[in-house]
C-alpha positions as a Markdown table, in Angstrom:
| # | Residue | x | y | z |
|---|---|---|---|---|
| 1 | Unk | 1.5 | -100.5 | -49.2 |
| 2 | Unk | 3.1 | -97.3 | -48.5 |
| 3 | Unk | 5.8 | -97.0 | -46.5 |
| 4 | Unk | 5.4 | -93.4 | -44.5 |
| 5 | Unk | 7.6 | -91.0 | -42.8 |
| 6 | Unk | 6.3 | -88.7 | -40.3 |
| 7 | Unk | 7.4 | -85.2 | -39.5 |
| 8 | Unk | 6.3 | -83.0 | -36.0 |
| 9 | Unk | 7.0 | -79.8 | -34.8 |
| 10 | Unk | 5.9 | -76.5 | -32.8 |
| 11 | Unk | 7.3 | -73.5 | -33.1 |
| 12 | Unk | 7.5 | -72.1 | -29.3 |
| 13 | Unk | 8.4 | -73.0 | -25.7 |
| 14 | Unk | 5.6 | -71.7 | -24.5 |
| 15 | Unk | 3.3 | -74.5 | -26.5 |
| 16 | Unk | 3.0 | -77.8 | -24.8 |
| 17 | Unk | 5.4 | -80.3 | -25.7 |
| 18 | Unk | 2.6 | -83.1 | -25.9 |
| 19 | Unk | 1.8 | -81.0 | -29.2 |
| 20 | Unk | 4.4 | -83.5 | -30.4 |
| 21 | Unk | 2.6 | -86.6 | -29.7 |
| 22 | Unk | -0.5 | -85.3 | -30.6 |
| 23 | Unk | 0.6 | -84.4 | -34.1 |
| 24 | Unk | 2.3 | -88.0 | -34.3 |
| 25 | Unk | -1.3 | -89.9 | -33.6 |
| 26 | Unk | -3.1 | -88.1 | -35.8 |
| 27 | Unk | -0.9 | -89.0 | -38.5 |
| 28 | Unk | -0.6 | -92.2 | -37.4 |
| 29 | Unk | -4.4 | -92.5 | -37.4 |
| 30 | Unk | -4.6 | -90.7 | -40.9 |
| 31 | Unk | -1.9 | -93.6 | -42.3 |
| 32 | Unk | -4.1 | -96.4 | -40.8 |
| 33 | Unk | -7.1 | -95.3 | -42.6 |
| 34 | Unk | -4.8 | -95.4 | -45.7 |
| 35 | Unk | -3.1 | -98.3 | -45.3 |
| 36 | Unk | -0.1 | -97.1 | -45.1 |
| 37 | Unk | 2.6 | -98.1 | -42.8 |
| 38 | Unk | 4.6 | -95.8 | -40.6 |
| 39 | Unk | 8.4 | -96.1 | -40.6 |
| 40 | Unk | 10.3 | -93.3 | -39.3 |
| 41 | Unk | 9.6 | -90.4 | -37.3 |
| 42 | Unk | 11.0 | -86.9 | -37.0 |
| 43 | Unk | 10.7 | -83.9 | -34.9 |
| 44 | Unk | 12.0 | -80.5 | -33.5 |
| 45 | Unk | 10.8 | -78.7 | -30.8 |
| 46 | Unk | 10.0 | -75.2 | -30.0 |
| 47 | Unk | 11.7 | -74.4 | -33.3 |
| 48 | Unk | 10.1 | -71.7 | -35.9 |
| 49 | Unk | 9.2 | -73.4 | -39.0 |
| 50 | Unk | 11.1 | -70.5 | -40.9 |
| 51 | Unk | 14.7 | -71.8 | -42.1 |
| 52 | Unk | 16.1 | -75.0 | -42.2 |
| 53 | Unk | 19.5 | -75.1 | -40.5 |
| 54 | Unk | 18.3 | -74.4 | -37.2 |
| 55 | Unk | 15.9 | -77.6 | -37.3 |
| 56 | Unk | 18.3 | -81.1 | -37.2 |
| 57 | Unk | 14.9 | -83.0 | -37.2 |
| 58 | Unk | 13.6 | -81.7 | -40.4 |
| 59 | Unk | 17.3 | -81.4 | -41.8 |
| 60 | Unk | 17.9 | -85.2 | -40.9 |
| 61 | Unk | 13.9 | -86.0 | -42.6 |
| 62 | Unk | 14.9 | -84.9 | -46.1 |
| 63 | Unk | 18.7 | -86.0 | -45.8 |
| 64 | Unk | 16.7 | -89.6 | -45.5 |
| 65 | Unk | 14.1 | -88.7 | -48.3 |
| 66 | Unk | 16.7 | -87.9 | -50.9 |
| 67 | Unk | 19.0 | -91.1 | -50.7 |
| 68 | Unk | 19.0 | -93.6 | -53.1 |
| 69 | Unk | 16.8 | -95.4 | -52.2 |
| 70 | Unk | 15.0 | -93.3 | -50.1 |
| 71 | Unk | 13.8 | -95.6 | -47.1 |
| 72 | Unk | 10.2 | -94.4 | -46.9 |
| 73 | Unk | 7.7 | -93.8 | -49.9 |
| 74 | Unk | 5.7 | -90.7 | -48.3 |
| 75 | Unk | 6.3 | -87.9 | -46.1 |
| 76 | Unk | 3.0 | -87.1 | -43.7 |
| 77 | Unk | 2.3 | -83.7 | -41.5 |
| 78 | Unk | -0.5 | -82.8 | -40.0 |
| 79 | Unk | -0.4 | -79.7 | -41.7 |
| 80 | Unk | 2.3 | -78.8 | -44.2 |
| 81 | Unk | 2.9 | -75.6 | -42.4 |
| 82 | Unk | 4.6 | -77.9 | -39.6 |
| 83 | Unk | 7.3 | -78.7 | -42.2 |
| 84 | Unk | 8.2 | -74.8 | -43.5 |
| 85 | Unk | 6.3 | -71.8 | -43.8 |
| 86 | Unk | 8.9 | -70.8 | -46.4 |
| 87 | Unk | 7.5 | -71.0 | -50.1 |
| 88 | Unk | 10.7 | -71.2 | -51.5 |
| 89 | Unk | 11.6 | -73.5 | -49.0 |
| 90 | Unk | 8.1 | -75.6 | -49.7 |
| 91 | Unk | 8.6 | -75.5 | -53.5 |
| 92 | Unk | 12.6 | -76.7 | -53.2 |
| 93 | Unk | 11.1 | -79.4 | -50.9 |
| 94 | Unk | 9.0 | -80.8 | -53.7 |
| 95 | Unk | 11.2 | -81.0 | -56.2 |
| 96 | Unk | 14.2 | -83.0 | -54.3 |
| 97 | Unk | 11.2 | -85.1 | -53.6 |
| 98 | Unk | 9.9 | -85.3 | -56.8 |
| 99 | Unk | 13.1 | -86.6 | -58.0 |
| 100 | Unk | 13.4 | -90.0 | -55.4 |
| 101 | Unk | 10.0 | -90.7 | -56.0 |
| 102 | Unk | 8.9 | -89.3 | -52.6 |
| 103 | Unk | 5.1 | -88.0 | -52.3 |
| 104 | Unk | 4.1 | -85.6 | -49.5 |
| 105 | Unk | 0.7 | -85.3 | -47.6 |
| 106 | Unk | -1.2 | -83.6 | -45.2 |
| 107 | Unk | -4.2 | -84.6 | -42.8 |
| 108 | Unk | -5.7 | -81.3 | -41.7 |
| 109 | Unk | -4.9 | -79.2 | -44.9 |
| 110 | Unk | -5.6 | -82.3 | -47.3 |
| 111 | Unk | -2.4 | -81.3 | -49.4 |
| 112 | Unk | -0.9 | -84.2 | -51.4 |
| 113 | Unk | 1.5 | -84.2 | -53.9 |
| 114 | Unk | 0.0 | -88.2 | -54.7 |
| 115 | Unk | -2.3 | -86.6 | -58.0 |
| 116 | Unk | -1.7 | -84.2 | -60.6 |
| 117 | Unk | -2.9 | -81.2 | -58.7 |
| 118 | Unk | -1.2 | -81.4 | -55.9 |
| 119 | Unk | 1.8 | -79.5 | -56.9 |
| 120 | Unk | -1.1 | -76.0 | -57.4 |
| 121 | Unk | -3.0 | -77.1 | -54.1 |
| 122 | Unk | 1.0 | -77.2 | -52.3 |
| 123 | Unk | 2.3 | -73.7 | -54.1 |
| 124 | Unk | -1.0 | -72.2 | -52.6 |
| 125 | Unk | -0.8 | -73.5 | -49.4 |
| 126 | Unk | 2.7 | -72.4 | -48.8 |
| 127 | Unk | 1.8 | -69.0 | -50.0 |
| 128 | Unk | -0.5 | -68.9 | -47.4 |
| 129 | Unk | 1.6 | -69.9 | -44.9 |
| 130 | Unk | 4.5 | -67.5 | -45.5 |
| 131 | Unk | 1.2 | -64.6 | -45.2 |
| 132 | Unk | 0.4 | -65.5 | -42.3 |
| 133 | Unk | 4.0 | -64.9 | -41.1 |
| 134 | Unk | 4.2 | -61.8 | -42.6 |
| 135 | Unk | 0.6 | -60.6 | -41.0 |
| 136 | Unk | 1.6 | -61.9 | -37.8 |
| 137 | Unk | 4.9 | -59.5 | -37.5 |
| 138 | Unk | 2.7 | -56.6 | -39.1 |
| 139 | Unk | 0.6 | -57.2 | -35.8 |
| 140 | Unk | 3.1 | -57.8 | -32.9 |
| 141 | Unk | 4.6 | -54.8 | -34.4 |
| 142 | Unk | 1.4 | -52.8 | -33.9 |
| 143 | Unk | 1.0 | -54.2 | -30.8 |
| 144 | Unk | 4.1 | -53.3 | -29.5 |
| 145 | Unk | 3.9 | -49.5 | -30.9 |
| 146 | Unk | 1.4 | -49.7 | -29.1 |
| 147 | Unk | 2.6 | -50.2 | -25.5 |
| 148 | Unk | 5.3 | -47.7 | -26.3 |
| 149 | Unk | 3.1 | -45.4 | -27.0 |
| 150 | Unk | 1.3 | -45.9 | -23.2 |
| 151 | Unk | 4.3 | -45.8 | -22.0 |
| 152 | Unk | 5.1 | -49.5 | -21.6 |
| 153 | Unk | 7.7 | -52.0 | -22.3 |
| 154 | Unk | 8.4 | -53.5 | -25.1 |
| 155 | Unk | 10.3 | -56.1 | -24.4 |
| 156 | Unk | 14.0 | -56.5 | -24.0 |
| 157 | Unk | 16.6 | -56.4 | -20.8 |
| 158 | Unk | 18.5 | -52.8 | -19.5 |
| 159 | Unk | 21.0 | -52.5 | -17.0 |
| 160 | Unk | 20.1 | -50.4 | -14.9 |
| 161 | Unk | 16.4 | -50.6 | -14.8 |
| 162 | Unk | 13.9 | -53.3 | -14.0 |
| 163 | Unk | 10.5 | -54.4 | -15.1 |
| 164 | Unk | 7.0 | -53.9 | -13.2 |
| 165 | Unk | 3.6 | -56.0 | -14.6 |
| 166 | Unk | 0.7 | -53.0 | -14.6 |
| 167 | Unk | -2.6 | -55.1 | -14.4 |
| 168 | Unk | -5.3 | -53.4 | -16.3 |
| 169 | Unk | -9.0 | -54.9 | -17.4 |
| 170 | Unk | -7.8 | -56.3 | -20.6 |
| 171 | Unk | -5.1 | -58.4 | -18.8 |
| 172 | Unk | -7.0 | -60.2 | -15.4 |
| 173 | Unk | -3.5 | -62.3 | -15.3 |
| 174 | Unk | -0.4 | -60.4 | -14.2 |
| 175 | Unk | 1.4 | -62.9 | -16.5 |
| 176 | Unk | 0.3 | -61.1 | -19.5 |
| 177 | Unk | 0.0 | -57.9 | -18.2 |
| 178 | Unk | 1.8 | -55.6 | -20.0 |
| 179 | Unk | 5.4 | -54.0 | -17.9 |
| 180 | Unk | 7.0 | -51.1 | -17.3 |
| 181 | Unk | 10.8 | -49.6 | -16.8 |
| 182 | Unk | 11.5 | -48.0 | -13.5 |
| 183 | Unk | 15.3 | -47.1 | -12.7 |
| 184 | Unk | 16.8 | -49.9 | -10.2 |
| 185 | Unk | 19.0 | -47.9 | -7.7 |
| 186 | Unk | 21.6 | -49.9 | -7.4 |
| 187 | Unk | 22.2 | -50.9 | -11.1 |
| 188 | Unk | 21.7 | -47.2 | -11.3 |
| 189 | Unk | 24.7 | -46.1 | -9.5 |
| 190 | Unk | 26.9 | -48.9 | -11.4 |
| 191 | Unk | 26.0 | -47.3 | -14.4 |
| 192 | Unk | 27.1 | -43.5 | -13.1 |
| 193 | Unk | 30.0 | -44.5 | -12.0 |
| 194 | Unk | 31.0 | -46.0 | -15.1 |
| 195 | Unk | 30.3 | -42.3 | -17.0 |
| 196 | Unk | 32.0 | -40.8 | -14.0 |
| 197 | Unk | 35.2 | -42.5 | -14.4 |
| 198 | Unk | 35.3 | -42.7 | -18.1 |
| 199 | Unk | 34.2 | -38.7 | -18.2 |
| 200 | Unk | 37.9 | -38.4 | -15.6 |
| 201 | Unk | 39.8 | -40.2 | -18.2 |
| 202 | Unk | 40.0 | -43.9 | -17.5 |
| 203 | Unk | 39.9 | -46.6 | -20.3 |
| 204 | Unk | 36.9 | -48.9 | -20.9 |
| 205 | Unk | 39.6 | -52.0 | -20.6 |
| 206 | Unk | 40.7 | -50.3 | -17.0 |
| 207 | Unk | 36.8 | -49.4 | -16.2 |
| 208 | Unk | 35.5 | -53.1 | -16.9 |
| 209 | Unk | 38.5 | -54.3 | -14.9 |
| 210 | Unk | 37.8 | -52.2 | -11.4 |
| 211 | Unk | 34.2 | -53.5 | -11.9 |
| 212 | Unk | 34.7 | -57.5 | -12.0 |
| 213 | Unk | 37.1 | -56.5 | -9.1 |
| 214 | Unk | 34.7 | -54.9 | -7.3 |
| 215 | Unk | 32.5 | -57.8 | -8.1 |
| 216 | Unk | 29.9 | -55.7 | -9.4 |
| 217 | Unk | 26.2 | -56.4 | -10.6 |
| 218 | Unk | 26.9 | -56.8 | -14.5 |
| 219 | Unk | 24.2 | -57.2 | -17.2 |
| 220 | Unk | 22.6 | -60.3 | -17.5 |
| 221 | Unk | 22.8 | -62.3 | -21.2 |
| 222 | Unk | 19.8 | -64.2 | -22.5 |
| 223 | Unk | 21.2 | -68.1 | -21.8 |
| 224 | Unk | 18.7 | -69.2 | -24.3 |
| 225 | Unk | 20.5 | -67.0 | -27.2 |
| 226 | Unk | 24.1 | -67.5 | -25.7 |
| 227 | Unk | 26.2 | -68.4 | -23.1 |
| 228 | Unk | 25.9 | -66.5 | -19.6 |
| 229 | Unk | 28.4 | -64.0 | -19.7 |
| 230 | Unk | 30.9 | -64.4 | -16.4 |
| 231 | Unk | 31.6 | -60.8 | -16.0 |
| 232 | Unk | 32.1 | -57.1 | -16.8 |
| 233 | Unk | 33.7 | -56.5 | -20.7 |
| 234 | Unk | 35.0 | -53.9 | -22.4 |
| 235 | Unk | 31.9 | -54.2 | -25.3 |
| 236 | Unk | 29.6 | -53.6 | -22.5 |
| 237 | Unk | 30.8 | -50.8 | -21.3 |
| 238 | Unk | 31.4 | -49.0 | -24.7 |
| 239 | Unk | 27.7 | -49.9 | -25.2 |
| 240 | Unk | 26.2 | -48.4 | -21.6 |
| 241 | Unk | 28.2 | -45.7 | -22.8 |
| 242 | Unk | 26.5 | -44.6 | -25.7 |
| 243 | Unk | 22.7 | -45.5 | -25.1 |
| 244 | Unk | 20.6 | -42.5 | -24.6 |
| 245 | Unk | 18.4 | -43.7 | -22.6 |
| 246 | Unk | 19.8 | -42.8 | -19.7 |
| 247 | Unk | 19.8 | -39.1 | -20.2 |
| 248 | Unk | 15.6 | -40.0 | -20.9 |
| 249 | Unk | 15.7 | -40.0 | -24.3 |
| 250 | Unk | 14.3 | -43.3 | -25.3 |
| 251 | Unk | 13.8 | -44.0 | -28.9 |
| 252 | Unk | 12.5 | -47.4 | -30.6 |
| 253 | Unk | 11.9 | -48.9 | -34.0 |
| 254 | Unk | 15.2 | -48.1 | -34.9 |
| 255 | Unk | 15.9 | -51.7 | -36.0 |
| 256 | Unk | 13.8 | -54.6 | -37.5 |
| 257 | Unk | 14.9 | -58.2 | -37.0 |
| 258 | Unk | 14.3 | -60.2 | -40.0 |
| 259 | Unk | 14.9 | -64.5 | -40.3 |
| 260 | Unk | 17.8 | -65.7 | -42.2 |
| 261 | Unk | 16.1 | -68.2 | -44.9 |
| 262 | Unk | 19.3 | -70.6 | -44.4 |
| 263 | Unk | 20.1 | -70.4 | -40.5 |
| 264 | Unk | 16.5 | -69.3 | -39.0 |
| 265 | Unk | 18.3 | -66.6 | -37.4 |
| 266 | Unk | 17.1 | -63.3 | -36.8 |
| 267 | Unk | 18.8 | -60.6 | -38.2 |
| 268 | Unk | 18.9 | -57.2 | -37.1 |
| 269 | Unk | 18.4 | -54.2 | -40.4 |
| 270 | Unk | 18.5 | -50.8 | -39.8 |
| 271 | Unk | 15.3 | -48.6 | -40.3 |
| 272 | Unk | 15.6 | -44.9 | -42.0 |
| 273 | Unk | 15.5 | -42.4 | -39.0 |
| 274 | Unk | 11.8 | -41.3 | -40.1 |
| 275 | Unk | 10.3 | -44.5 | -38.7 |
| 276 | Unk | 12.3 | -44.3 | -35.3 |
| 277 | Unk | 9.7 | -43.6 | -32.5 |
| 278 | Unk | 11.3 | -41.2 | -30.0 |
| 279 | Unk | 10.4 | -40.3 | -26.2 |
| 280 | Unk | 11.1 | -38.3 | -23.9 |
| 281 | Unk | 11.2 | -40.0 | -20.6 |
| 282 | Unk | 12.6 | -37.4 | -17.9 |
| 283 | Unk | 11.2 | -40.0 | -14.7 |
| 284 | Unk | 14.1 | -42.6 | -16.3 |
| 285 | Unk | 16.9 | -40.3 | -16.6 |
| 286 | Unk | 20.1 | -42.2 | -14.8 |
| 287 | Unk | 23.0 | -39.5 | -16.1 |
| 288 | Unk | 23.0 | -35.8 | -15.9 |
| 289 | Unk | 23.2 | -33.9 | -18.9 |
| 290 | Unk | 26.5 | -32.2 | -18.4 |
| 291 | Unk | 28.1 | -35.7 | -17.8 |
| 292 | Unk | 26.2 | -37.2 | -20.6 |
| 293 | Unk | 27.8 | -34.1 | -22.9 |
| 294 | Unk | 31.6 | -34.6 | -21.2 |
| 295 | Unk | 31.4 | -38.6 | -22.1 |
| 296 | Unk | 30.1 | -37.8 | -25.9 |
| 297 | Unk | 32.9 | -35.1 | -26.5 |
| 298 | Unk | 35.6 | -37.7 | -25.0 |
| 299 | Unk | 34.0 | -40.6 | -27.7 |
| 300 | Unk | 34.4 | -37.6 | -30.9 |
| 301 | Unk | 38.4 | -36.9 | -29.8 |
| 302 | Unk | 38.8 | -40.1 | -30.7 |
| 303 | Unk | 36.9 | -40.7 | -33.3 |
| 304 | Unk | 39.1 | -37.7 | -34.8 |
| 305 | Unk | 42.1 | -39.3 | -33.9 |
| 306 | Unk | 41.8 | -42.5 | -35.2 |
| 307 | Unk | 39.9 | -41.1 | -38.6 |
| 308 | Unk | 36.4 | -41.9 | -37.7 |
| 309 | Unk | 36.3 | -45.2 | -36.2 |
| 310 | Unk | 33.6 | -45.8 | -33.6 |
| 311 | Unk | 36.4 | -47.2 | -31.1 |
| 312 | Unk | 40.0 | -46.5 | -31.3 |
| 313 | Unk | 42.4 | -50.0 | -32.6 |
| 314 | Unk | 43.7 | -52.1 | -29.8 |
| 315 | Unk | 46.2 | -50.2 | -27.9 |
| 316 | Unk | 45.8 | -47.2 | -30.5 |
| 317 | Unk | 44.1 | -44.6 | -27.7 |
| 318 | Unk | 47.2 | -44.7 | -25.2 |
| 319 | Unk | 47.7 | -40.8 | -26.3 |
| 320 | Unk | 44.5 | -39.7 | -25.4 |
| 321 | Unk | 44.4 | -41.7 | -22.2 |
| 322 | Unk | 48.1 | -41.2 | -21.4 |
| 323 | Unk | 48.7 | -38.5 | -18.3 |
| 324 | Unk | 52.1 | -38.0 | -20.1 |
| 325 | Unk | 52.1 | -35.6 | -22.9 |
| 326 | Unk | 54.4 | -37.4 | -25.6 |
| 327 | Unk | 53.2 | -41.0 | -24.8 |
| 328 | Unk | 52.5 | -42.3 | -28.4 |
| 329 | Unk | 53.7 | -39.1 | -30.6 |
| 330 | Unk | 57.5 | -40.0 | -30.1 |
| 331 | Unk | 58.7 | -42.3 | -31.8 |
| 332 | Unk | 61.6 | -45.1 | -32.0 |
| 333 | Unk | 64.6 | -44.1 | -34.7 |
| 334 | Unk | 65.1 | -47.4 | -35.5 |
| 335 | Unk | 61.7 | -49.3 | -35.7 |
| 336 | Unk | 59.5 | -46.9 | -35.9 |
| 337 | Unk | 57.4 | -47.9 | -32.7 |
| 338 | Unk | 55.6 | -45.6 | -30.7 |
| 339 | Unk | 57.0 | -44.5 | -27.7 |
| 340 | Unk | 54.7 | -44.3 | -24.1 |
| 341 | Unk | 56.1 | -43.0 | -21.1 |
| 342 | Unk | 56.2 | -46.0 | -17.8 |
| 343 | Unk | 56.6 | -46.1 | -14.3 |
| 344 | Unk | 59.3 | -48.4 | -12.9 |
| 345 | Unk | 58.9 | -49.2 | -9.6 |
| 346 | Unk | 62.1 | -51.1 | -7.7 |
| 347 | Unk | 61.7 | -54.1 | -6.5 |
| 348 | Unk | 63.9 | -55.2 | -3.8 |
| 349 | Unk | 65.2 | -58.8 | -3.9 |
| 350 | Unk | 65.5 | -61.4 | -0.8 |
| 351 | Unk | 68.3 | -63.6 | -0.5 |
| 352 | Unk | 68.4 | -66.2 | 1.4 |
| 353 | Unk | 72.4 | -68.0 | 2.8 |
């Protein structure tokens, strides 16, 4: 009698979890017929079957399979695509099992790896599989083109705006309506002040400081890809900074996001200018022009000064901020430091007799 392991996933939060349990009893039902026996049973949830070190259920599965001896005989799926829709992955699968003696089936897709053919009918199968994730990207992407082209959002968080649902025919629930930017006033006015008093000379480090002083609204981080962020940083501000979009010109398609083989991750690549998809949105615009023009020139002083760096090092653009004129050209005879001019203000001292 064969001793069984059984693997379940789904790939996103917005499935049901009981897509768990369901994949479980059919297995379980599959093995009965069989008369096989199940022993073990592993699982991750809402997790893309792309890549293996994001999934601990699937990592902990074959770290079981491949010890000597391996505590189960068989490995059963409902479909094999519920274990990776990598084919490299799929193929490398096969082989470690291949090697302990470890068979792999599945119910729906009748895959096994028990006769001769099963290694062709398994190749195949995963070829299919990593199609169908490349077709599936090829039509989000259209999709999405597609609502930018109407004028729509694509998805995605900007300070300074916020999202409206536009109910049409096509979409009877507001939930999948499709969205829309309009400009949120009072994230708005954060964000002009910010190119106001970077345009009159003040630091990002001193900019982000009067902000979390001022307890300002500050940009909201995905908790699901990070921790929520406490506060205003200098990063943030550098990047509000530079985003044309709020001087209306809105351009997307200048990245794709591809999944890391090995960590699941997805990784952002640049796409040649010729693909970007560019708009002009005038009913967005946040920042003047001739403010957006002042903050750009101050960004290309010191990206002369500091030979072409986006930012300048830490504590490298006290010249350019300094309201002394020699702060950072002078410097020290004997170390070679650079000098910056200081206010000393007196403090007068209490005694107490």
């Amino acid at each position: 009698m064969k001793r069984c392991a059984i693997y379940a996933r789904y790939s996103s939060d917005l499935q049901s979890p009981t897509s768990i349990s369901d994949q479980f009893r059919v297995c379980e039902s599959f093995a009965e017929r069989q008369g096989w026996t199940g022993v073990a049973r592993f699982e991750d949830a809402a997790l893309s079957g792309f890549g293996v070190d994001h999934r601990p259920g699937y990592r902990a599965l074959v770290a079981a399979a491949i010890q000597s001896p391996p505590p189960f005989d068989l490995i059963l799926v409902e479909d094999v695509s519920r274990l990776t829709r990598d084919l490299s992955e799929v193929l490398r699968l096969y082989h470690r099992l291949r090697l302990k003696g470890v068979d792999l089936a599945g119910v729906s897709d009748g895959v096994s790896t028990v006769n001769q053919s099963g290694k062709v009918t398994l190749t195949v199968k995963g070829l299919v599989n990593e199609l169908y994730l490349d077709d599936l990207r090829a039509k989000t992407h259209r999709g999405l083109e597609g609502r930018i082209a109407r004028g729509m959002s694509a998805g995605g968080r900007l300070f300074g705006y916020r999202t409206v649902s536009v109910p049409d025919e096509a979409h009877a629930s507001k939930r999948d309506a499709p969205v829309r930017f309009e400009v949120d006033e009072r994230e708005a006015e954060i964000v002009r002040r910010i190119f106001r008093e970077y345009a009159d000379g003040r630091s990002l480090k001193t900019i982000a400081h009067q902000l979390n002083v001022a307890g300002a609204p500050f940009p909201a981080k995905d908790t699901k890809r990070g921790p929520a962020r406490r506060g205003w940083a200098v990063s943030t501000i550098y990047t509000i900074l530079l985003n044309e979009k709020y001087v209306g010109q809105w351009i997307w398609n200048k990245t794709r996001f591809l999944k890391d083989p090995d960590s699941g991750r997805r990784r952002p690549i640049a796409r040649p200018p010729d693909e970007w998809i560019r708009q002009g949105r005038p009913e967005l615009r946040i920042v003047e022009d001739a403010l957006w023009r002042e903050v750009q020139s101050r960004f290309d002083q010191i990206r002369k000064a500091f030979g072409g760096l986006r930012r300048p090092p830490r504590g490298g653009a006290r010249p350019i901020y300094s309201r002394y004129l020699l702060t950072g050209l002078l410097r020290c005879a004997g170390c070679g430091a650079r000098m910056r001019a200081q206010t000393a203000v007196k403090r007068t001292r209490t005694r107490v007799y």
